[in-house]
Backbone as a chain_set.jsonl record, in Angstrom:
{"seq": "XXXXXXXXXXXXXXXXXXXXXXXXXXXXXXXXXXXXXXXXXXXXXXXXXXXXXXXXXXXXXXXXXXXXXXXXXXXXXXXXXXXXXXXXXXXXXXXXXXXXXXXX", "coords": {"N": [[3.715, 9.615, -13.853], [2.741, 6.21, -13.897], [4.452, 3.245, -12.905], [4.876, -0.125, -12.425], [6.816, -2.463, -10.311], [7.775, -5.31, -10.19], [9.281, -7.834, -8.637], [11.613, -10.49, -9.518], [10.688, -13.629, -9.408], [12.339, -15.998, -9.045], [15.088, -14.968, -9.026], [16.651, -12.998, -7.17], [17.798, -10.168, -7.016], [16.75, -8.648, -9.45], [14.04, -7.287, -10.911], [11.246, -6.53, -12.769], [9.874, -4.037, -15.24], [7.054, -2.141, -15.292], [4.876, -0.793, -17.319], [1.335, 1.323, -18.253], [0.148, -1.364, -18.517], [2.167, -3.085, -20.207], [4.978, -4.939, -20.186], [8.12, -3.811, -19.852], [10.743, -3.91, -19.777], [13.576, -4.644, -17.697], [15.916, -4.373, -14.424], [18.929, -4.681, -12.999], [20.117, -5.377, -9.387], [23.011, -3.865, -7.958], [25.269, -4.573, -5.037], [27.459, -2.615, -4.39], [30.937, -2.328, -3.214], [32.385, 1.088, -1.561], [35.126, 2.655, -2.444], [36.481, 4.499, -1.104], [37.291, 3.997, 1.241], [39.045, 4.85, 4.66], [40.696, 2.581, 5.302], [42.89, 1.96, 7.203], [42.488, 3.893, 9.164], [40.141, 2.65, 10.712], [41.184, 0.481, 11.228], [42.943, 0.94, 13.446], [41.971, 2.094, 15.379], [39.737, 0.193, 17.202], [37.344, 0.957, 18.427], [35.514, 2.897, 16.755], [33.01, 2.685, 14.246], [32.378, 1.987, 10.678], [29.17, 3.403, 8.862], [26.74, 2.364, 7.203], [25.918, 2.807, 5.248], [27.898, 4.73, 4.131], [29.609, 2.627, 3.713], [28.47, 0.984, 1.354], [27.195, 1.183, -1.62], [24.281, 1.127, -3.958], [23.97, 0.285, -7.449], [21.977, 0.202, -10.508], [21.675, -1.87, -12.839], [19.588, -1.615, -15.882], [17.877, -3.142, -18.564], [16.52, -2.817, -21.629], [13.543, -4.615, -23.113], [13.641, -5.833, -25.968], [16.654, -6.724, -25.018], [18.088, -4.785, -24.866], [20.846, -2.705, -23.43], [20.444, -0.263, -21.175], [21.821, 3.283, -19.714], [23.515, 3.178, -17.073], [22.217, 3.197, -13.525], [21.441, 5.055, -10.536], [19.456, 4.951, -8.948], [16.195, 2.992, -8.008], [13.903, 4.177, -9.701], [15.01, 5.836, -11.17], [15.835, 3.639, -13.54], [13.672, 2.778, -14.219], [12.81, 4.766, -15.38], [15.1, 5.434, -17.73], [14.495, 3.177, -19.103], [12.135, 3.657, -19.814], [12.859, 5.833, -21.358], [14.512, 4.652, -22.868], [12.98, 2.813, -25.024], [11.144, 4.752, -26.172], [13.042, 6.224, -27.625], [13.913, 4.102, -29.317], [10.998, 3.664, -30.812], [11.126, 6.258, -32.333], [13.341, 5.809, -33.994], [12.394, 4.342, -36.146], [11.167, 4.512, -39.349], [9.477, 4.041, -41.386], [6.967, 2.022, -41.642], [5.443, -0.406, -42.543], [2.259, -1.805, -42.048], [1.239, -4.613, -43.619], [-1.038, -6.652, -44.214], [-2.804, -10.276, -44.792], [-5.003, -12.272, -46.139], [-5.937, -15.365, -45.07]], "CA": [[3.844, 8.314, -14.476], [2.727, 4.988, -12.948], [5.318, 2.182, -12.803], [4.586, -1.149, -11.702], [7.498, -3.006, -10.286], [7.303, -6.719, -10.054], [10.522, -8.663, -8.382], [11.112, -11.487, -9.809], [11.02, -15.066, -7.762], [13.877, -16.726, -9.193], [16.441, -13.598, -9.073], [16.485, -12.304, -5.693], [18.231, -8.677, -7.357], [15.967, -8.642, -10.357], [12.469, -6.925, -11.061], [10.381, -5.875, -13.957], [9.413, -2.761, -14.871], [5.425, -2.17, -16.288], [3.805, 0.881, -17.648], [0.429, 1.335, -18.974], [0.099, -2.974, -18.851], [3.385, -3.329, -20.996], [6.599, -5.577, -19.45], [8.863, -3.001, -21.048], [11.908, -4.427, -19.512], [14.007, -5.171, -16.123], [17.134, -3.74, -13.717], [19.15, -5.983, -11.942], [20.545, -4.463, -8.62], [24.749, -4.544, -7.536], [25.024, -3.917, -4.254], [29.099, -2.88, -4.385], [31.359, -1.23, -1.714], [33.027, 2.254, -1.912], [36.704, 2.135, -2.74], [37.722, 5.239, -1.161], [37.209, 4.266, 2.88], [40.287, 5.143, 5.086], [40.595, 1.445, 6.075], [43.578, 1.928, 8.151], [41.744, 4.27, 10.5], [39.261, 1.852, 11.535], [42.209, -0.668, 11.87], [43.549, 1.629, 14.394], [40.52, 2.196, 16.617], [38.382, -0.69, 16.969], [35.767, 1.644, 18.522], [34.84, 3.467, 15.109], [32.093, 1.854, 13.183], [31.041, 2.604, 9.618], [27.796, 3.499, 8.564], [26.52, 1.069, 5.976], [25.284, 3.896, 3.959], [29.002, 5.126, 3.728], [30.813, 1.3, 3.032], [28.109, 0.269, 0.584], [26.179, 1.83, -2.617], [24.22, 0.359, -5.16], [24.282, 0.518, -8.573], [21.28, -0.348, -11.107], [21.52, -1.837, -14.747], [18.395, -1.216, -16.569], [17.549, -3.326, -19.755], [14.686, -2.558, -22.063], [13.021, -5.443, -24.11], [14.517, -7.002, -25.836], [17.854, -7.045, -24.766], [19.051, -3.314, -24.933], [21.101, -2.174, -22.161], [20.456, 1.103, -20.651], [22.578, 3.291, -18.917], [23.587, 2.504, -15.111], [21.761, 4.243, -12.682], [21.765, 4.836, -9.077], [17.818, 4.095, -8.106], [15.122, 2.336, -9.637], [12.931, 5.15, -10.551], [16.035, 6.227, -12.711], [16.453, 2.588, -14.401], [12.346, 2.974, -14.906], [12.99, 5.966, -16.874], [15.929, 4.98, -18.175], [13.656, 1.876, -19.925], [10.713, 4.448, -20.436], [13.426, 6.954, -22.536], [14.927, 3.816, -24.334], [11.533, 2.022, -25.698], [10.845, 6.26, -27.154], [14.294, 6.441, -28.063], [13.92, 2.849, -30.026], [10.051, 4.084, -31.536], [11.52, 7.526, -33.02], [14.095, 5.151, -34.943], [11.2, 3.612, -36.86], [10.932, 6.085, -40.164], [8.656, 3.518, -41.413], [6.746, 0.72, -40.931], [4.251, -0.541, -43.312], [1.898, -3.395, -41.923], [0.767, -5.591, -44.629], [-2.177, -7.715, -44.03], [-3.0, -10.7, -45.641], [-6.041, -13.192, -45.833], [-5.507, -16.752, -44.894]], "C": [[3.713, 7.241, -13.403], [3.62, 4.033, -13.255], [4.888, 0.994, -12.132], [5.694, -2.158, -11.711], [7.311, -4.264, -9.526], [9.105, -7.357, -9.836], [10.426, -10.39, -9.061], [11.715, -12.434, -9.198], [11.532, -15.862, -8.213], [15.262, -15.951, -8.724], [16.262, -13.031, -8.127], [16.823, -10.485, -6.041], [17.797, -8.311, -8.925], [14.638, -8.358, -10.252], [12.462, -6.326, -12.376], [9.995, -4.881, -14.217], [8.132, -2.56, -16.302], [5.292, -0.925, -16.171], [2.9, 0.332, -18.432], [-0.029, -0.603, -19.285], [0.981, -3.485, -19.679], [3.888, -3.751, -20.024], [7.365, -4.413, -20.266], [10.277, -2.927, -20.627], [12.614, -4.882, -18.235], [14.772, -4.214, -15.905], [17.622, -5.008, -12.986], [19.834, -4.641, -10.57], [22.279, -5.267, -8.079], [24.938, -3.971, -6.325], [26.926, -3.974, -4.376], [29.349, -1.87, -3.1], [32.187, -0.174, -2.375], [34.55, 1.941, -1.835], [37.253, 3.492, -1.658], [37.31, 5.363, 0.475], [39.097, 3.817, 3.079], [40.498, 3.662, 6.187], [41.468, 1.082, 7.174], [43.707, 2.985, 9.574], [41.073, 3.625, 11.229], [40.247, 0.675, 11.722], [42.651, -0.526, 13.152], [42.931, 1.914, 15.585], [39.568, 1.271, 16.248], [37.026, 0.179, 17.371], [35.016, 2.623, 17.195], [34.028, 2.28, 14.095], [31.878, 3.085, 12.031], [30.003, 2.182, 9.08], [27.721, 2.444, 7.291], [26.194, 2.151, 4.797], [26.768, 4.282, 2.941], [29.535, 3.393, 3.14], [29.88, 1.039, 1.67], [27.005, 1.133, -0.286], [25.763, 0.576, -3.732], [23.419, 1.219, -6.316], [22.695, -0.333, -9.083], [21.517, -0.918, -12.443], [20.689, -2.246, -15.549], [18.406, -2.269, -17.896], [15.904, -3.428, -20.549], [14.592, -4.036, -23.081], [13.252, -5.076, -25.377], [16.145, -6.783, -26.141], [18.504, -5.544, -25.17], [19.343, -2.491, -23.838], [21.03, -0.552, -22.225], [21.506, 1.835, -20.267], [22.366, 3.343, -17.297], [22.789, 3.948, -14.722], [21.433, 4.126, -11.035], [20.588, 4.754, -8.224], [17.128, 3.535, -8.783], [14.375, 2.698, -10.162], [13.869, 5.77, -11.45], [15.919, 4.77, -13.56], [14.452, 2.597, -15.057], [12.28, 3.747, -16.236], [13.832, 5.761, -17.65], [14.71, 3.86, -19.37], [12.739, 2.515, -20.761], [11.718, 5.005, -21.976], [14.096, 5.626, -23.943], [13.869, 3.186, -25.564], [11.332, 3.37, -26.514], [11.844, 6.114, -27.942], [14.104, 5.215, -29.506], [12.452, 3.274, -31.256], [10.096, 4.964, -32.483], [12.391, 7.15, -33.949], [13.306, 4.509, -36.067], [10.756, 4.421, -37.588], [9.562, 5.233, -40.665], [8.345, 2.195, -41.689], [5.35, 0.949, -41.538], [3.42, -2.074, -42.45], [0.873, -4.065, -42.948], [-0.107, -6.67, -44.643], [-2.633, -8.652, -45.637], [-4.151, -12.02, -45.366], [-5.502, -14.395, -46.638], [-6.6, -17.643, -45.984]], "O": [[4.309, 7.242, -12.326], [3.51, 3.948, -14.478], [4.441, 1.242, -11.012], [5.834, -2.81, -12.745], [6.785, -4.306, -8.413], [9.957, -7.31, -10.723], [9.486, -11.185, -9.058], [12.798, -12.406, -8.612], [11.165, -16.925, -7.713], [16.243, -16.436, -8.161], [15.341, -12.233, -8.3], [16.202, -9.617, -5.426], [18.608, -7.652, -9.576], [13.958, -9.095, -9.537], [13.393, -5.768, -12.957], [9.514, -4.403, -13.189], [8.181, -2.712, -17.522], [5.506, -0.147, -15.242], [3.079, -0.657, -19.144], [-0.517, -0.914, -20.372], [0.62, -4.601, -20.053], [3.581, -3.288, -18.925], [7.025, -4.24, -21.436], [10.993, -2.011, -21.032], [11.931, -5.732, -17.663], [14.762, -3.225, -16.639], [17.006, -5.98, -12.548], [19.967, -3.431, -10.752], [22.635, -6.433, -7.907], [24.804, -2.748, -6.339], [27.583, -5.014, -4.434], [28.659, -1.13, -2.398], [32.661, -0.341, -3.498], [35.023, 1.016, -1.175], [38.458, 3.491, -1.404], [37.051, 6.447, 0.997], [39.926, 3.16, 2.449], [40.468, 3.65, 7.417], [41.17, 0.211, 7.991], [44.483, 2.988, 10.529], [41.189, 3.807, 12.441], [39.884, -0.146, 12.565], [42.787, -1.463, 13.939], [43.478, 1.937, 16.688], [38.767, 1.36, 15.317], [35.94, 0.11, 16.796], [33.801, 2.784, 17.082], [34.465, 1.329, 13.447], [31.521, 4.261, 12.107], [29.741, 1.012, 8.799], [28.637, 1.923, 6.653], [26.323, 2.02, 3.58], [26.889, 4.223, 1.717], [29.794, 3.275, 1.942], [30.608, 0.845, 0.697], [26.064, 1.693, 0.277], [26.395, -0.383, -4.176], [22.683, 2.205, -6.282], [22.22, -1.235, -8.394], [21.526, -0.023, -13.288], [20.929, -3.336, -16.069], [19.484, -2.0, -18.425], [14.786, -3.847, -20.248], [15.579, -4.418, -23.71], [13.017, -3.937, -25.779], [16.689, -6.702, -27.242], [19.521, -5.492, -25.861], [18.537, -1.732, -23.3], [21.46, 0.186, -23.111], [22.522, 1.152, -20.391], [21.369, 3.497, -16.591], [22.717, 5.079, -15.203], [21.208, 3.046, -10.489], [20.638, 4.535, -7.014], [17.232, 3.451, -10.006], [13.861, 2.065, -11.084], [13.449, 6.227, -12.514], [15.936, 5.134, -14.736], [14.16, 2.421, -16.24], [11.945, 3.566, -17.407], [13.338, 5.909, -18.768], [14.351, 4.288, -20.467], [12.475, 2.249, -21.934], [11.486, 4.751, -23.158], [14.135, 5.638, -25.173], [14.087, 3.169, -26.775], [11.345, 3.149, -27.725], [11.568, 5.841, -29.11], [14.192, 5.652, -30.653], [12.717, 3.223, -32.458], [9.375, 4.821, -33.471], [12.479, 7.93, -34.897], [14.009, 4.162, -37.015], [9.972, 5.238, -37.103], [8.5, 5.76, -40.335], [9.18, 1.325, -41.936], [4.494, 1.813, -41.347], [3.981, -3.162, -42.325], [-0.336, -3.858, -42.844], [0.281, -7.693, -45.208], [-2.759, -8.281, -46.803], [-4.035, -12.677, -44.332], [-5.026, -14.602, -47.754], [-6.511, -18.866, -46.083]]}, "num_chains": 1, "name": "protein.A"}
């Protein structure tokens, strides 16, 4: 599957996510910190650094067009799919769907 991710230039933690020439929705990104560092070890020894990898994870939250949140996910080729499985997920709900044409 091709994905085409487009950031967008208002939202610094915001991009788009395209398939097949469709917008078929966004992610925003949270960059949060881990709750379970032993903060009063590194109080204790200034020479101990932690890794950034260890203090800080981020989190994705996916929404598909229009306006249906996904669930969270922890990269952005998950919040892709995530969007891909909701837009199916949303099509397979559709028992039917008559289109009705009419001249103007």
């Amino acid at each position: 599957m091709k994905f085409k991710i487009v950031k967008d230039k208002n939202i610094t933690n915001k991009s788009y996510v395209w398939y097949e020439d469709m917008c078929l929705g966004y992610y925003i990104l949270q960059i949060k910190e881990n709750k379970n560092i032993d903060w009063p070890k590194y109080r204790a020894d200034k020479t101990l650094r932690i890794d950034p990898k260890e203090r800080w994870y981020i989190e994705t939250y996916p929404v598909a067009f229009p306006h249906n949140m996904c669930k969270k996910c922890d990269t952005e080729i998950g919040a892709a799919l995530a969007i891909l499985d909701k837009h199916k997920e949303m099509s397979n709900d559709i028992e039917d769907f008559n289109l009705i044409k009419t001249q103007a």
